[in-house]
C-alpha positions as CSV (number, residue, x, y, z in Angstrom):
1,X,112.1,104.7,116.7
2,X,114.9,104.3,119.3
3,X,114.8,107.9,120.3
4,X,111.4,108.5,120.6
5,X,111.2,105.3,123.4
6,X,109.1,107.3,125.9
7,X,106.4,108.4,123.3
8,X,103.1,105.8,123.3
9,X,100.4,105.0,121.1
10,X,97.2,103.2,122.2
11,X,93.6,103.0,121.0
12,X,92.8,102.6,124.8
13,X,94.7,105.4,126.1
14,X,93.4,109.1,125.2
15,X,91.9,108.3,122.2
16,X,94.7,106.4,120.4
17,X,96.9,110.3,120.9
18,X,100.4,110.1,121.4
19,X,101.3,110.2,124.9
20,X,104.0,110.5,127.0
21,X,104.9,106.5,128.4
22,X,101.1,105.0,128.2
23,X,100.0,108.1,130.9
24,X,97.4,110.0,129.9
25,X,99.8,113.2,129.2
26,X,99.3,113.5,125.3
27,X,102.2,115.2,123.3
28,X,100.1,117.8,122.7
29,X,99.7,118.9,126.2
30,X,103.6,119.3,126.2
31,X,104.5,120.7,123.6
32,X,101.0,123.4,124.2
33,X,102.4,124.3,127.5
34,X,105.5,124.7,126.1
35,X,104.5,126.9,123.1
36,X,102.3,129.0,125.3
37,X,105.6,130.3,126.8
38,X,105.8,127.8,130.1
39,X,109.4,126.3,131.0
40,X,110.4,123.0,131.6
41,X,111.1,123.8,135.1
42,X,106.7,124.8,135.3
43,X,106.1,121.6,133.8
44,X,108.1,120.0,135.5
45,X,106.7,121.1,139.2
46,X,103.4,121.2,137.8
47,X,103.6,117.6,136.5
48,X,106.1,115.8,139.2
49,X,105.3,112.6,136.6
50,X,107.1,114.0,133.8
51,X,110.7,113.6,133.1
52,X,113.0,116.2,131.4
53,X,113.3,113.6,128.5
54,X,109.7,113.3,128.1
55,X,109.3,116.9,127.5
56,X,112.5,116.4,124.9
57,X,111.3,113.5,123.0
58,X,107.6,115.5,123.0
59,X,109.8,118.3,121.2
60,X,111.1,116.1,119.1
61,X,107.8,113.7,118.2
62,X,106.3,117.2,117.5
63,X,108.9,118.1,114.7
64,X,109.4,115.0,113.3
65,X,105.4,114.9,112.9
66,X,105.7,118.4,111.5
67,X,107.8,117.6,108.8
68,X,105.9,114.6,107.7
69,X,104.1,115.3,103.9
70,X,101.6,113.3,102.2
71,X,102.1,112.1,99.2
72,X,99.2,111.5,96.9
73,X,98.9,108.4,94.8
74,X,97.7,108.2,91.2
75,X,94.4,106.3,91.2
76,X,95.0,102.6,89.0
């Protein structure tokens, strides 16, 4: 997914969690600090590594997870 460029996957790297490009700053981190009522600008000067677009595509990963379902197949 195009958008989503700066989000990573790898077995190697926390665990296999989704991470902001290959560091070990999961997703979850982000969008955590972010929930918890911290600003971009905090992260930002707490993490001088992150970008303003990782925190964005973080957000976005986040809801786009959030809105996936599961759908359950009839057994054969």
């Amino acid at each position: 997914m195009a958008q989503l460029n700066r989000i990573t996957q790898q077995p190697d790297i926390m665990g296999g969690k989704a991470c902001i490009r290959g560091m070990r700053v999961t997703v979850g981190m982000v969008v955590g600090q972010i929930g918890a009522g911290h600003s971009f600008d905090e992260l930002l000067a707490e993490y001088p590594y992150l970008e303003r677009e990782d925190i964005m595509q973080a957000l976005r990963y986040a809801a786009w997870r959030a809105e996936e379902r599961e759908v359950v197949l009839a057994n054969a």
